[in-house]
C-alpha atoms as a printed R data frame, in Angstrom:
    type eleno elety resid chain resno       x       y       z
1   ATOM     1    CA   UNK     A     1 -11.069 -63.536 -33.208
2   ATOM     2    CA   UNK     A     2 -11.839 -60.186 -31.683
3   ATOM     3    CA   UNK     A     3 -15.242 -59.226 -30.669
4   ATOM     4    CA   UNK     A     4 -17.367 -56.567 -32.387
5   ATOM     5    CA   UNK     A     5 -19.709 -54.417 -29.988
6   ATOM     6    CA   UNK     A     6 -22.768 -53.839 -31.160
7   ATOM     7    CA   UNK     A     7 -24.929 -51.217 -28.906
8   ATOM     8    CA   UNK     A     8 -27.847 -50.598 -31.447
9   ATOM     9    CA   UNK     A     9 -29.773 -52.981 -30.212
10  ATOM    10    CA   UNK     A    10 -29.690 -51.481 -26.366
11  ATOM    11    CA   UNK     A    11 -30.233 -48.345 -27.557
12  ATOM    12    CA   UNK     A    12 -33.026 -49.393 -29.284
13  ATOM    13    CA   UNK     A    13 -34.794 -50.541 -26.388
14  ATOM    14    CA   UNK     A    14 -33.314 -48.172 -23.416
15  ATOM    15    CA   UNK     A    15 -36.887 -47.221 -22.929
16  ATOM    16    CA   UNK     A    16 -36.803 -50.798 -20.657
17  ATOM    17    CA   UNK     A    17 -33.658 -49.566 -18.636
18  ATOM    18    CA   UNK     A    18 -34.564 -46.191 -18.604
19  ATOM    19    CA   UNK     A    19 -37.783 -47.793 -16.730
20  ATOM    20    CA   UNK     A    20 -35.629 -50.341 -14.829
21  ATOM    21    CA   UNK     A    21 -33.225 -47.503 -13.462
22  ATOM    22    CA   UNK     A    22 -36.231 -45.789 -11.765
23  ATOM    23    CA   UNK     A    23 -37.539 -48.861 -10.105
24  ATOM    24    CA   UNK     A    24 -34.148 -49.214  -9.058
25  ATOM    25    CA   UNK     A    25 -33.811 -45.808  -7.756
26  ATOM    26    CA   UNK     A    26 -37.587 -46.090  -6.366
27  ATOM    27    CA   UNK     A    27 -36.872 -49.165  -4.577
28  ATOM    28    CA   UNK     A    28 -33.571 -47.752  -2.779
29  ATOM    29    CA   UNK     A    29 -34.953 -44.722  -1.780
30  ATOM    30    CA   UNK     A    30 -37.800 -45.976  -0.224
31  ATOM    31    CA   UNK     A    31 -36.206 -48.789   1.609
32  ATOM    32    CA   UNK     A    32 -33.518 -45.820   3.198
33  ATOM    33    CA   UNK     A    33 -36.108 -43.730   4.318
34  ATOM    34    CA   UNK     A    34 -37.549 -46.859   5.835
35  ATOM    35    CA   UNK     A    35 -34.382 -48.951   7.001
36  ATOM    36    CA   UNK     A    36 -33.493 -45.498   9.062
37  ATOM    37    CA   UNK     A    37 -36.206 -45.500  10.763
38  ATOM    38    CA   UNK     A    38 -36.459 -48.765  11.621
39  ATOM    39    CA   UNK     A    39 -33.323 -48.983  12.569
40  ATOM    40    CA   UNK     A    40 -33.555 -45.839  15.021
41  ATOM    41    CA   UNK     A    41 -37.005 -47.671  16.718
42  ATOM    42    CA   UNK     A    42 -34.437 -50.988  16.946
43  ATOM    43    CA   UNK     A    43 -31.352 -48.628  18.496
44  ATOM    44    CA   UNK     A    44 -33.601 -47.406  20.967
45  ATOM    45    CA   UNK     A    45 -35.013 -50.085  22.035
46  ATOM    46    CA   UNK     A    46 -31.389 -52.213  22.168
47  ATOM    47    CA   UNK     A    47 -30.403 -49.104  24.502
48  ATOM    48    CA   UNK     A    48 -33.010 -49.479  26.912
49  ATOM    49    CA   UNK     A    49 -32.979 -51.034  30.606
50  ATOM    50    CA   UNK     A    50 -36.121 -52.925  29.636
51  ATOM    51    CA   UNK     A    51 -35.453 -56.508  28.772
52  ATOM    52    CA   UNK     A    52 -38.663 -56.617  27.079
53  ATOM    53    CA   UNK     A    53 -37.786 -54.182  24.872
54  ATOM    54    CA   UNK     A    54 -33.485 -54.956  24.281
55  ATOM    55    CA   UNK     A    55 -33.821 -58.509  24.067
56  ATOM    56    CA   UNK     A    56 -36.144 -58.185  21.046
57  ATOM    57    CA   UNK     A    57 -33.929 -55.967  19.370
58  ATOM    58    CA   UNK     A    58 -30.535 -58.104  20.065
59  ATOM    59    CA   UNK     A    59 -32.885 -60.949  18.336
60  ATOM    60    CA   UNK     A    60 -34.132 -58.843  15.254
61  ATOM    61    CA   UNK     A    61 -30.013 -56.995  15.286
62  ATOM    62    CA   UNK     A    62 -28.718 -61.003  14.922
63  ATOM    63    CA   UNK     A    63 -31.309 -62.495  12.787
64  ATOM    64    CA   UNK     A    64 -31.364 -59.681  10.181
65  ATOM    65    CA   UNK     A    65 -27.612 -59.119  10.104
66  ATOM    66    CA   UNK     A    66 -26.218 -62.644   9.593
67  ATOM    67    CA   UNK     A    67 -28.713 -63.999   7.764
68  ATOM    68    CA   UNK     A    68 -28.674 -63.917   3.391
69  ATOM    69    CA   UNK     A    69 -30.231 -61.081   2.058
70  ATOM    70    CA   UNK     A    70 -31.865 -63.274  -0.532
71  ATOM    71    CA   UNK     A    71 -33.193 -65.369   2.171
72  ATOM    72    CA   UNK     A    72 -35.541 -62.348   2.918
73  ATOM    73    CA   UNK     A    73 -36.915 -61.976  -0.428
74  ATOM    74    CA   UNK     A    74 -37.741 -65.358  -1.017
75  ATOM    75    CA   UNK     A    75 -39.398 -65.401   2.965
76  ATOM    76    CA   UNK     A    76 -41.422 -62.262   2.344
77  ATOM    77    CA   UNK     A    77 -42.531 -63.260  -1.022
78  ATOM    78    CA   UNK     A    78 -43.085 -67.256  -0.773
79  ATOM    79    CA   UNK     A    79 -43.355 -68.077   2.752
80  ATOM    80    CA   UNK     A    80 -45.393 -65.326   4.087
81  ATOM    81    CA   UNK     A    81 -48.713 -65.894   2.144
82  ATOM    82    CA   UNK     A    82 -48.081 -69.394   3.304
83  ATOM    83    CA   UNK     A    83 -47.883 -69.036   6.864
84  ATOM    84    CA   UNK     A    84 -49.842 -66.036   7.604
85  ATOM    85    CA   UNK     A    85 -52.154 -65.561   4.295
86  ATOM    86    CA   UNK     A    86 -50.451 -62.273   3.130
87  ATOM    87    CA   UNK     A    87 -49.724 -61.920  -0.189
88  ATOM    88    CA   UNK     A    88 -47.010 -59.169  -1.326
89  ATOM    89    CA   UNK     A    89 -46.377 -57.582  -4.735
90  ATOM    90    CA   UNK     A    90 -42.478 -57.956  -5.559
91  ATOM    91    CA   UNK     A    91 -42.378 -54.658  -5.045
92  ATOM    92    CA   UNK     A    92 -43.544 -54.644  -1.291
93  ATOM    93    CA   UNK     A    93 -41.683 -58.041  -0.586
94  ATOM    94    CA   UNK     A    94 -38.577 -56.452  -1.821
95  ATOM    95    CA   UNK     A    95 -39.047 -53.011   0.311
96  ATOM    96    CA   UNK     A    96 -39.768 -54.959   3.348
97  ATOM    97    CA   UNK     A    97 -36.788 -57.041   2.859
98  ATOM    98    CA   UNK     A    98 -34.419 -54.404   2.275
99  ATOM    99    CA   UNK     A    99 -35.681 -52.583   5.097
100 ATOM   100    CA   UNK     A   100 -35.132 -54.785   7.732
101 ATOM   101    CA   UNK     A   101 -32.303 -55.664   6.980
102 ATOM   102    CA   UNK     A   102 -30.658 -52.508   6.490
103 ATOM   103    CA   UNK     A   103 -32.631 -51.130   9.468
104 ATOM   104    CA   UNK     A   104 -30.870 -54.205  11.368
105 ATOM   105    CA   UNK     A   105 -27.214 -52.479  10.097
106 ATOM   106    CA   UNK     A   106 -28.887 -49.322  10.459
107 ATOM   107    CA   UNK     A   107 -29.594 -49.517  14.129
108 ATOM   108    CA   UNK     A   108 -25.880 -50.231  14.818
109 ATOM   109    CA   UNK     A   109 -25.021 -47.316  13.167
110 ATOM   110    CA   UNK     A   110 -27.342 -45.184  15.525
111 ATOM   111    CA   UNK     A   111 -26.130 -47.193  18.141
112 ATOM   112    CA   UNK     A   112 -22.834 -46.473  17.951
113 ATOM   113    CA   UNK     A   113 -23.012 -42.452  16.843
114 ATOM   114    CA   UNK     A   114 -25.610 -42.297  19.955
115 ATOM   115    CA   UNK     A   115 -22.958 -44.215  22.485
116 ATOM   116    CA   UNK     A   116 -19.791 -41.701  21.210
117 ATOM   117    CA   UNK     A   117 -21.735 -38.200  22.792
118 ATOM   118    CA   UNK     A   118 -20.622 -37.417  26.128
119 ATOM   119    CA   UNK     A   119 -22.954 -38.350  28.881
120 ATOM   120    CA   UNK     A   120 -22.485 -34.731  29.933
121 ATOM   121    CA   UNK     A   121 -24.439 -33.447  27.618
122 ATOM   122    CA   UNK     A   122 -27.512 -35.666  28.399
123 ATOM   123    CA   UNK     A   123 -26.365 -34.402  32.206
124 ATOM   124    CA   UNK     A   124 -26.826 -30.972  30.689
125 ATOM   125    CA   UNK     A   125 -30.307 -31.029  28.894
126 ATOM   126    CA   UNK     A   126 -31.696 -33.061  31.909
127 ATOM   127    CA   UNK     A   127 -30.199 -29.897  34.324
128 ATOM   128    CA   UNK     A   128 -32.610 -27.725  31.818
129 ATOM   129    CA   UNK     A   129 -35.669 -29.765  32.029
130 ATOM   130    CA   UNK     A   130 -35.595 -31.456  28.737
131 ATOM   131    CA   UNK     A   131 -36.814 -34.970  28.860
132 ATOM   132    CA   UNK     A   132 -35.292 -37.876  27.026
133 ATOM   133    CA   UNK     A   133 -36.928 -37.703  23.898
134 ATOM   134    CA   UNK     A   134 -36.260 -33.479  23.434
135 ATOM   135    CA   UNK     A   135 -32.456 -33.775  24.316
136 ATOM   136    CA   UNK     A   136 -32.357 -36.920  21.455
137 ATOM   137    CA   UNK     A   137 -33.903 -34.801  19.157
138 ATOM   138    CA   UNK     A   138 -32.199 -31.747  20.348
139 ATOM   139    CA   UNK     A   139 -29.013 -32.173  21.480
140 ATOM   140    CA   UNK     A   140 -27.746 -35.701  20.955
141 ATOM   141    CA   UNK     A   141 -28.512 -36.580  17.563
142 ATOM   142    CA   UNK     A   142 -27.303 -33.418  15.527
143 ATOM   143    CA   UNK     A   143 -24.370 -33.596  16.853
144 ATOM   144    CA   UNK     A   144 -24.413 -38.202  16.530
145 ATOM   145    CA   UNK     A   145 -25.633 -37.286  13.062
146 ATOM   146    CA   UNK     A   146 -21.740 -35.926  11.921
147 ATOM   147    CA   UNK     A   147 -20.046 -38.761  13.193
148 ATOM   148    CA   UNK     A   148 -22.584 -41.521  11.495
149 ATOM   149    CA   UNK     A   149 -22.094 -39.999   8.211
150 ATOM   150    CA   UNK     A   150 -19.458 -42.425   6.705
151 ATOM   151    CA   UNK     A   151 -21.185 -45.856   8.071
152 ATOM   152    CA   UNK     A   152 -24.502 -44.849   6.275
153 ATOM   153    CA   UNK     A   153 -23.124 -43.859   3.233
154 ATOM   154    CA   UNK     A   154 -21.230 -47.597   3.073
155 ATOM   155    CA   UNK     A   155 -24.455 -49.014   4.530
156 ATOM   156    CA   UNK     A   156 -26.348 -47.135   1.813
157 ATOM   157    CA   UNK     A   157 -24.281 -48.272  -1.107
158 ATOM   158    CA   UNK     A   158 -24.604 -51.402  -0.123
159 ATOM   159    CA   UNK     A   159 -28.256 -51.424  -0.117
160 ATOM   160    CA   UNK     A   160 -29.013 -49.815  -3.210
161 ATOM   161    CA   UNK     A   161 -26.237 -52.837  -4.762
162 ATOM   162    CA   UNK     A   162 -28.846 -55.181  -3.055
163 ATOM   163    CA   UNK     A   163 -31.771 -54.294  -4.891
164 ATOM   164    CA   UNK     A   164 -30.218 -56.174  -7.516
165 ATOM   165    CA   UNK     A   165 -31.923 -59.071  -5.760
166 ATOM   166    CA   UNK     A   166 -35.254 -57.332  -6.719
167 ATOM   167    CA   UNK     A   167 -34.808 -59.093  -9.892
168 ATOM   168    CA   UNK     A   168 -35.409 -62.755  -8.219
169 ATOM   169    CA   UNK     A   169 -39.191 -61.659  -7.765
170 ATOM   170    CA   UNK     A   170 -39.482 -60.623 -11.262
171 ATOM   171    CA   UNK     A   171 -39.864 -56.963 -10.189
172 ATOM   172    CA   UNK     A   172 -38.726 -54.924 -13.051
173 ATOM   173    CA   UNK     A   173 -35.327 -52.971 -11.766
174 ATOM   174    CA   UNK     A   174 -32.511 -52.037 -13.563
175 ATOM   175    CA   UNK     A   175 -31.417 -55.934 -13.146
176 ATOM   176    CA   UNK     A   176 -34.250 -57.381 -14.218
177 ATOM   177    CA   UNK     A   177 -34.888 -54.820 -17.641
178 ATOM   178    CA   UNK     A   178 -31.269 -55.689 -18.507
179 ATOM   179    CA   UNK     A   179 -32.503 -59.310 -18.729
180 ATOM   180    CA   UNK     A   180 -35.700 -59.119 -21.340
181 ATOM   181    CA   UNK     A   181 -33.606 -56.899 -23.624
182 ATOM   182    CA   UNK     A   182 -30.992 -59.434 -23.575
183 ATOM   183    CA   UNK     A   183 -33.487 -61.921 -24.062
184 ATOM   184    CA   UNK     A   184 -34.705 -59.878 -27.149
185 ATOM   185    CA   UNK     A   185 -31.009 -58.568 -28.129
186 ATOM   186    CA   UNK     A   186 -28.984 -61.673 -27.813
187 ATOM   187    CA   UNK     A   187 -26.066 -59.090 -26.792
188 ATOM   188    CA   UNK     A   188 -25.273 -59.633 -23.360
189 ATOM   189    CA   UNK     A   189 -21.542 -57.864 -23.164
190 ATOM   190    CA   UNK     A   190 -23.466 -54.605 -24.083
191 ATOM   191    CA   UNK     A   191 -26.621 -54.591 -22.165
192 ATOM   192    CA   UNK     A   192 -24.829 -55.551 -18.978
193 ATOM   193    CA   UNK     A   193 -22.203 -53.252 -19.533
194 ATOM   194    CA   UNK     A   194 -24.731 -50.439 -19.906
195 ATOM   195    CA   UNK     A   195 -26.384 -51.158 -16.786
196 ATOM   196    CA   UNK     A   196 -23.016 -51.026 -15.020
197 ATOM   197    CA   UNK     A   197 -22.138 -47.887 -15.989
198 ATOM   198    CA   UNK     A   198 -25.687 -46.758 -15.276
199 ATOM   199    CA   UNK     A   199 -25.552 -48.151 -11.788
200 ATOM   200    CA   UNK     A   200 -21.630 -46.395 -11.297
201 ATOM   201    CA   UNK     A   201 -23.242 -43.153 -12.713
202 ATOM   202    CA   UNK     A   202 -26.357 -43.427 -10.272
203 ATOM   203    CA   UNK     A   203 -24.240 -43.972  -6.655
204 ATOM   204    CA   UNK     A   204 -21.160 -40.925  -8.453
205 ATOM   205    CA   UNK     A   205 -24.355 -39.332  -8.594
206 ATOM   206    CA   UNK     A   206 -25.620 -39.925  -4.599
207 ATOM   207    CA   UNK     A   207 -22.032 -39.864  -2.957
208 ATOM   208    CA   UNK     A   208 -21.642 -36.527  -4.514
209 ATOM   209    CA   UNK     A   209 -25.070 -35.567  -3.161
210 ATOM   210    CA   UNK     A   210 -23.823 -37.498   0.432
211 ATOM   211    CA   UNK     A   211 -20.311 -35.532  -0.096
212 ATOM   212    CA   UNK     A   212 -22.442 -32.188  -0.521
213 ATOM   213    CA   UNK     A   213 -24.791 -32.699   2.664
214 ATOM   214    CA   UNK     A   214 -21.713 -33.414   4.626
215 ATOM   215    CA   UNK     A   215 -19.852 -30.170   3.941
216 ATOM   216    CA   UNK     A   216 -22.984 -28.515   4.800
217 ATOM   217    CA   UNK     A   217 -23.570 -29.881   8.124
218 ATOM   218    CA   UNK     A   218 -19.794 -29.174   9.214
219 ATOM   219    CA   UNK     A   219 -20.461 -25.437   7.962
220 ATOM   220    CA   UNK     A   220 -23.686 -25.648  10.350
């Protein structure tokens, strides 16, 4: 008995994925732009002589880092307004949750990029008179910024894969669209096929972008 494929009825409603794909791609971009920065703060503070400040991070590096990701949703969406009376839209409960934990694998990343400069050149921008925070911005982290670029595009990937999870908290990504027009369709083979190549087409589409910023910063 061979199987006949029948994409009508996707097609028909790709208004829903179209609309899924873009809270997909909102979701990820946000939760970059905030996982980075996060994760920088966390670096920072895991690199500092102050216990009060590198013992927290260790905690938050751990916890986040071997800990389910779906864990994390399910916290931030269910247990939160429990225990401290905030209630999140799946959107937010998703963002935070892919934020910190990315910001957790993040901060590793910065870590380690930070670590690999010579200590001569923070010798160097001290002998100038630039303090800390103008020879990180200055000096260290252009040139950490080359050498981190292949553990944040893996750590990136794997993120915007993650959002997937979105889909628990009934927040309408890619995932979760694919779902109600199955549920209408009765044709899962084609819908989830057509979300796989739309998520393969989506991260061709950033690693060429990643690919493209690369070359540029080994021109500059």
């Amino acid at each position: 008995m061979s199987y006949q494929w029948d994409f009508s009825g996707v097609w028909e409603h790709k208004d829903m994925l179209l609309t899924g794909l873009l809270g997909t791609v909102k979701l990820a971009a946000i939760s970059i732009c905030l996982g980075i920065v996060v994760g920088l703060l966390v670096a920072l503070m895991k690199m500092s002589s102050r216990r009060g400040l590198n013992i927290p991070a260790n905690i938050f590096i751990e916890f986040f880092r071997n800990t389910p990701p779906i864990v994390h949703f399910f916290w931030f969406f269910y247990a939160l307004p429990m225990f401290a009376g905030i209630n999140l839209s799946p959107y937010w409960a998703a963002t935070i949750a892919l934020s910190t934990q990315s910001g957790a694998f993040y901060a590793e990343v910065f870590r380690g990029g930070i670590l690999s400069i010579d200590k001569g050149q923070w010798e160097g921008a001290k002998a100038i008179g630039m303090t800390y925070r103008k020879a990180l911005i200055r000096i260290i982290l252009p040139q950490a910024a080359r050498r981190m670029v292949g553990p944040f595009v893996e750590r990136t990937f794997e993120l915007t894969k993650t959002t997937t999870l979105a889909s628990t908290l009934a927040y309408a990504d890619l995932l979760y669209q694919a779902m109600q027009v199955n549920s209408i369709t009765y044709r899962p083979l084609e819908t989830y096929s057509t979300i796989a190549v739309m998520y393969f087409l989506t991260l061709l589409t950033l690693s060429m972008l990643i690919k493209l910023a690369e070359r540029k910063m080994v021109i500059h």
